[in-house]
Each structure stands twice: as structure tokens, then as C-alpha cells.
C-alpha positions as YAML, in Angstrom:
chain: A
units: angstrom
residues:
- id: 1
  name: UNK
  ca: [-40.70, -1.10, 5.16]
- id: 2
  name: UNK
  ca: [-43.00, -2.26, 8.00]
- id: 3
  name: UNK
  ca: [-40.92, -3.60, 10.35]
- id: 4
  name: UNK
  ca: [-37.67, -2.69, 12.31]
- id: 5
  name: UNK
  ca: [-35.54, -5.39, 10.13]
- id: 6
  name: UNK
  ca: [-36.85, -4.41, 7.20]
- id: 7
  name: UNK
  ca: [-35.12, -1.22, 7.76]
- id: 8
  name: UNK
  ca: [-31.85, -2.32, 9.21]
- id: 9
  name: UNK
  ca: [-31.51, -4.52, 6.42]
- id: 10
  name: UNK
  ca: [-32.33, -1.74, 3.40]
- id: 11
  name: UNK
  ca: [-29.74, 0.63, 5.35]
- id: 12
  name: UNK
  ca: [-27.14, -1.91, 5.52]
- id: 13
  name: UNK
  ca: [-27.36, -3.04, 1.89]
- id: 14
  name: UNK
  ca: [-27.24, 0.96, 0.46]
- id: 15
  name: UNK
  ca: [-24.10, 0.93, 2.79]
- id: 16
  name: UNK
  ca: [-22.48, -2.11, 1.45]
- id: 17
  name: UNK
  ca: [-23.26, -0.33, -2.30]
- id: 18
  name: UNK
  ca: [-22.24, 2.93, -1.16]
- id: 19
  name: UNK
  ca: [-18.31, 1.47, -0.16]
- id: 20
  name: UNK
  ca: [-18.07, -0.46, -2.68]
- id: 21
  name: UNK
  ca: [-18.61, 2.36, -5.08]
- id: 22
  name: UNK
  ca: [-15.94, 4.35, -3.04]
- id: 23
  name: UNK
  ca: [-13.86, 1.21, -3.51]
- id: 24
  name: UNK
  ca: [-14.46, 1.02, -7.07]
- id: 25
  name: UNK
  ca: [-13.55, 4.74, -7.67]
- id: 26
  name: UNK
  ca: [-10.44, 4.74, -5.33]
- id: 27
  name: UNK
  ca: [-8.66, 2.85, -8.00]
- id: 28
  name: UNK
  ca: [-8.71, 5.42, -10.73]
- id: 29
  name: UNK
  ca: [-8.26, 7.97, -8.46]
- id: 30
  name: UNK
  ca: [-5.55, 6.69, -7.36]
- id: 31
  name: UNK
  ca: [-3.64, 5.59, -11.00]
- id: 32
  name: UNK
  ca: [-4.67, 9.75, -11.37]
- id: 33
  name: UNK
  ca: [-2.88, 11.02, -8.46]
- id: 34
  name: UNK
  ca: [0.27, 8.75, -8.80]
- id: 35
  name: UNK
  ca: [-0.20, 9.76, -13.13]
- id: 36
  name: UNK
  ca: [1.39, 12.53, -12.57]
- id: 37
  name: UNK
  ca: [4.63, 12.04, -10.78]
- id: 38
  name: UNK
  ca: [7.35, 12.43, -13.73]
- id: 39
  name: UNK
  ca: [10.72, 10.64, -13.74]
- id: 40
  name: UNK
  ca: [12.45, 12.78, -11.42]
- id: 41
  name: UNK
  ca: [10.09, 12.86, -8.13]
...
């Protein structure tokens, strides 16, 4: 990285990857949290 944009650019893409892995895993997450609510709750 040699110049400013260079690095405002590599920091914003790992950014974009790191919430759309937090998106990604939200989902199961989410089908295990609500998994476990039986019939009565």
C-alpha cells in the first residue's frame, strides 16, 4: 500500500467481508437460539 487510497480502500473491503460474515453467521445462530423453544413457550 503506497498511497492513502490504497489503504482506505483495503480497510473498507476487509470491512465489507468482515459484516458479511457476521451476516452470514447470524442466520444459524439465530435458527439455534429460536431451536430450542418447545411447544409450550
Amino acid at each position: 500500500m503506497y498511497t492513502m487510497f490504497d489503504f482506505l480502500t483495503h480497510t473498507k473491503g476487509m470491512t465489507y467481508l468482515v459484516a458479511f460474515g457476521f451476516l452470514l453467521l447470524f442466520i444459524p445462530f439465530w435458527r439455534f437460539l429460536t431451536e430450542r423453544e418447545g411447544p409450550g413457550s
